[in-house]
PASEBA-1860 file (N, C-alpha, C; in nm, 3 decimals):
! residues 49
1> XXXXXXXX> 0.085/-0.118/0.000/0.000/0.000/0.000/0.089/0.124/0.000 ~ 0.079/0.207/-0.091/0.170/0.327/-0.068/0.054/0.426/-0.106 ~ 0.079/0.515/0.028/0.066/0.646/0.053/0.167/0.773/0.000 ~ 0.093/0.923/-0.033/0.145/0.996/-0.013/0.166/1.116/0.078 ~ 0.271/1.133/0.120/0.272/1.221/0.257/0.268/1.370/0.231 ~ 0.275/1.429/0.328/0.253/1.606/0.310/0.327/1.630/0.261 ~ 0.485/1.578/0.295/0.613/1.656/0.216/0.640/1.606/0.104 ~ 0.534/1.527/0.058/0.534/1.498/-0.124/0.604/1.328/-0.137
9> XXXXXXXX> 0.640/1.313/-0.066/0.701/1.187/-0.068/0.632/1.068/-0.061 ~ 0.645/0.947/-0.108/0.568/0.819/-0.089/0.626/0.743/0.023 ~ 0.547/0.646/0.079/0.533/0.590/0.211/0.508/0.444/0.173 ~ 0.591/0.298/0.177/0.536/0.201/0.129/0.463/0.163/0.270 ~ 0.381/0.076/0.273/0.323/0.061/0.415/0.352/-0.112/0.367 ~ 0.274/-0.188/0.453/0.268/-0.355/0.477/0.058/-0.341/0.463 ~ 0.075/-0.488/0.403/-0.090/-0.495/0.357/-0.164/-0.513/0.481 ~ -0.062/-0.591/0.582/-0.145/-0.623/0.671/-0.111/-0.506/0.811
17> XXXXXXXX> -0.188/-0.547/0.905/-0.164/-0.437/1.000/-0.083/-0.504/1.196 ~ -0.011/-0.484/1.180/0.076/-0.495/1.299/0.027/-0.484/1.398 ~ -0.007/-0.682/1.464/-0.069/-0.698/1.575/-0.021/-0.648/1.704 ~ 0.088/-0.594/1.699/0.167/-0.524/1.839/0.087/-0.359/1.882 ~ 0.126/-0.305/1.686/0.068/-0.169/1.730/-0.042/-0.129/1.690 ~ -0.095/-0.218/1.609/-0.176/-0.201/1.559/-0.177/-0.143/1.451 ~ -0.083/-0.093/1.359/-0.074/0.033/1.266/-0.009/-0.068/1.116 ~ 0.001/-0.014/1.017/0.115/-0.088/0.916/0.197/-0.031/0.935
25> XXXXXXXX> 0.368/-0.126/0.885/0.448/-0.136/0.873/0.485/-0.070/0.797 ~ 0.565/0.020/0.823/0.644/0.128/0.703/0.784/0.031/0.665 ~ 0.803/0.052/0.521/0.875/-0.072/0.455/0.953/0.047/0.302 ~ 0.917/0.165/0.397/1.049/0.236/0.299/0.959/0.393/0.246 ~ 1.051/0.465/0.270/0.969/0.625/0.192/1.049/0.639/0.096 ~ 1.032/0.730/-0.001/1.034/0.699/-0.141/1.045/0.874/-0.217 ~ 1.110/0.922/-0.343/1.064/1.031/-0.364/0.977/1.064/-0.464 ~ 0.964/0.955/-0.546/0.845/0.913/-0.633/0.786/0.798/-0.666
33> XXXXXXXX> 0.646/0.808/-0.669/0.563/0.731/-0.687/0.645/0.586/-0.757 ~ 0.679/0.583/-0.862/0.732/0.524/-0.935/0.869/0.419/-0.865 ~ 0.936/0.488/-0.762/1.000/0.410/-0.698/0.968/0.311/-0.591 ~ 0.818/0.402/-0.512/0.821/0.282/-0.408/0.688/0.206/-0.525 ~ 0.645/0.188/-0.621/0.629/0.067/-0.669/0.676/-0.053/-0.709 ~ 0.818/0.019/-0.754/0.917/-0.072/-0.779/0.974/-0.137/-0.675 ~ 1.002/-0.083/-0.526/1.015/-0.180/-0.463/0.920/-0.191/-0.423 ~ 0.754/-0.208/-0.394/0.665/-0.313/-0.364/0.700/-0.403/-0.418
41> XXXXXXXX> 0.681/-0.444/-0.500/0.729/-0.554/-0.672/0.870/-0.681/-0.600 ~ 0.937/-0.548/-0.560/1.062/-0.653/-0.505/1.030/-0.687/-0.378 ~ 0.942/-0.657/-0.276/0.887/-0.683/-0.184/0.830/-0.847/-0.161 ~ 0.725/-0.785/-0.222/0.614/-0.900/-0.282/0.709/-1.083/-0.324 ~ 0.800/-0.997/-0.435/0.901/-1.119/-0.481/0.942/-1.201/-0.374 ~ 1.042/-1.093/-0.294/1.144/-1.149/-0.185/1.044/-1.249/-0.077 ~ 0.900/-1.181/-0.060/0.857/-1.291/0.025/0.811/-1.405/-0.023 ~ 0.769/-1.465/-0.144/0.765/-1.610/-0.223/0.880/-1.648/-0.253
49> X> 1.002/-1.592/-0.257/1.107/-1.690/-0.230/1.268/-1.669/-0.192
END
């Protein structure tokens, strides 16, 4: 899931939500859109294998 923040920047989050805090997992900020998709992508990958 990526968000964008006030200071323009992207926010990758985690799909699921963090039974400790309850909140998602921030998994990297980003300065364009285009980058934190690219690493979702490698995200996604790295956890199937």
């Amino acid at each position: 899931m990526i968000r964008k923040l006030k200071s323009g920047e992207y926010r990758l989050y985690s799909r699921k939500k963090d039974p400790r805090t309850n909140r998602r997992r921030n998994l990297g900020t980003f300065k364009s859109r285009t980058a934190a998709e690219k690493h979702e992508r490698a995200v996604q990958f790295f956890k199937r294998h």
